[in-house]
C-alpha positions in Angstrom: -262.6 172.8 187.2 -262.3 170.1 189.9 -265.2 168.8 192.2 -263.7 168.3 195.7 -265.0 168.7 199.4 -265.1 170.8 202.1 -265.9 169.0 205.2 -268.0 166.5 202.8 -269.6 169.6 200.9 -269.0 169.8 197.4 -266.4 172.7 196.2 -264.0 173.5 193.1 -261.1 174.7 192.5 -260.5 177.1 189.2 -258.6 174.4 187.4 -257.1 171.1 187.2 -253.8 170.4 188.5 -251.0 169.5 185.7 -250.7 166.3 183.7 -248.3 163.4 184.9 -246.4 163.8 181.9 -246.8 167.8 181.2 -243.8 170.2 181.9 -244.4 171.6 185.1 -245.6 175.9 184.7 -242.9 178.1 186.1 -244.3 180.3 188.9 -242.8 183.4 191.3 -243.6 183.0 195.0 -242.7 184.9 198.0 -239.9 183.5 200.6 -239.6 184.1 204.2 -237.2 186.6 203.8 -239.5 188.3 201.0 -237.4 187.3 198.3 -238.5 186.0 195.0 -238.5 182.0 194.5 -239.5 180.5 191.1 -239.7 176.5 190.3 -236.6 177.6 188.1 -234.4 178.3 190.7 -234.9 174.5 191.9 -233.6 173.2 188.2 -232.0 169.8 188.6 -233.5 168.7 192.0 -236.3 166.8 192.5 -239.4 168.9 194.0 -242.7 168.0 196.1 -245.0 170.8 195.8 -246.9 170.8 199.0 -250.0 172.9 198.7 -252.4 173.7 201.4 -255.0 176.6 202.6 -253.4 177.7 205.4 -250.2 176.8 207.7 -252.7 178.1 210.4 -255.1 174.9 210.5 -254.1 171.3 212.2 -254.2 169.3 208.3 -251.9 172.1 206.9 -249.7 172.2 209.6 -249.2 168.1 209.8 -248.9 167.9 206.0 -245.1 170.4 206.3 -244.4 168.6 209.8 -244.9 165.2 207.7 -242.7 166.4 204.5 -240.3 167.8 206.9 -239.4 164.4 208.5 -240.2 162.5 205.3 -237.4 164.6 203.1 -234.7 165.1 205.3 -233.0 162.0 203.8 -234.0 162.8 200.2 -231.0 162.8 197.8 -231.4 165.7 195.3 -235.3 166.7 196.6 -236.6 169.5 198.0 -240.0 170.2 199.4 -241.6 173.7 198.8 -245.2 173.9 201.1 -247.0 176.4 199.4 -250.1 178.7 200.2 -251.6 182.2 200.3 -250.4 183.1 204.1 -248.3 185.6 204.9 -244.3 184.9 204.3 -244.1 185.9 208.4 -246.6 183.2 209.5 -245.2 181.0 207.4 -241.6 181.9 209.1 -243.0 181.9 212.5 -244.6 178.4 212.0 -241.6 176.7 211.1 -238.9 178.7 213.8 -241.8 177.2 216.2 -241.6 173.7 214.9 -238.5 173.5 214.5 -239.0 172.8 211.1 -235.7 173.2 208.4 -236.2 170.5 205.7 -239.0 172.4 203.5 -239.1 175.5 201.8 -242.0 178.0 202.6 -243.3 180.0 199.7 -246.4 182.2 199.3 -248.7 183.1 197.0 -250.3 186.3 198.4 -249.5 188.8 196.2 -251.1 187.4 192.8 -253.0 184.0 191.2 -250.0 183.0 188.9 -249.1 180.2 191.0 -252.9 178.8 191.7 -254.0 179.8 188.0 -251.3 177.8 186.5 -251.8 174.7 188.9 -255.2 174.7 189.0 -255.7 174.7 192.5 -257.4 178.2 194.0 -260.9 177.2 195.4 -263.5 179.0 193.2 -266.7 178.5 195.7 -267.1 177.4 199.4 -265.9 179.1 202.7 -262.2 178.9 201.3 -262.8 180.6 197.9 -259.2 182.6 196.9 -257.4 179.8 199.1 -255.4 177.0 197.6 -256.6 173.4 197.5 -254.5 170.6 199.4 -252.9 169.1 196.5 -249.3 167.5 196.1 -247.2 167.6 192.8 -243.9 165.9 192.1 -241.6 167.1 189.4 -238.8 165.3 188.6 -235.0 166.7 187.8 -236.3 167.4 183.9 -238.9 169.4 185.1 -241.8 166.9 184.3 -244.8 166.2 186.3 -244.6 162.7 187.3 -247.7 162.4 190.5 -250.6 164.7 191.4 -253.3 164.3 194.1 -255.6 166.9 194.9 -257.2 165.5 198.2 -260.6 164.9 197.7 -261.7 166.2 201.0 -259.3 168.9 202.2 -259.6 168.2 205.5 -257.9 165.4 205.1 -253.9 164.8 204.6 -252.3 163.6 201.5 -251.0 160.1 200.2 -247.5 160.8 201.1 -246.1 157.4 200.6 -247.5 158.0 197.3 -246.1 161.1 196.2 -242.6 160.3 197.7 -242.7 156.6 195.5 -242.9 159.1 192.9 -239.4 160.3 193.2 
């Protein structure tokens, strides 16, 4: 279990995210057109998981405009943005924005994905969401950066995580 904040009140999450080091967990997630996307079907490439509460909120919504520009010139990289809203929000968000250099996946229909990354907030006023956290997984399918913002209104480190790659 993680401590982080929620407009500077303490919250968790269920877990902790993976080790740099660990093999990243395989997960099933929902696409736009309600297919079924795993971290397997990305074997070889280079992938940012970008994980947020909602695309609905103005931090969530920065963080994919922010990957979007920041990976369009990414050799070998692809950028899923993950959370528990709907594959059509998701959808309608991007078509919106104009958005076409990230993948949007979902987790609505189970836990697998935030049980095996640690990041579902367990307590607070987002408890069942997913906690704004960034992994990196390079083309072996290894964890190499992790940041679970410590205050989830905030955005992540992204010249960090993209000096990762």
């Amino acid at each position: 279990m993680a401590q982080i904040k929620f407009k500077g009140n303490a919250v968790h999450s269920e877990g902790n995210l993976p080790k740099v080091g660990d093999t990243a967990p395989n997960f099933t997630l929902t696409s736009g057109d309600l297919s079924s996307k795993s971290l397997s079907d990305f074997k070889g490439k280079k992938v940012i998981l970008n994980i947020f509460p909602s695309i609905d909120t103005g931090t969530c919504a920065m963080s994919v405009r922010q990957f979007n520009e920041k990976a369009a010139g990414l050799d070998n990289t692809v950028v899923l943005c993950i959370s528990k809203d709907l594959p059509f929000a998701q959808s309608r968000f991007c078509a919106a924005e104009g958005i076409e250099n990230v993948v949007t996946l979902s987790d609505f229909k189970d836990n697998a994905f935030a049980d095996a990354y640690g990041v579902k907030f367990a307590d607070g006023p987002l408890a069942g969401l997913l906690s704004r956290s960034v992994v990196v997984i390079n083309e072996e399918g290894k964890v190499v950066y992790t940041e679970q913002v410590e205050e989830t209104t905030e955005e992540p480190d992204y010249d960090k995580a993209l000096a990762s790659i």
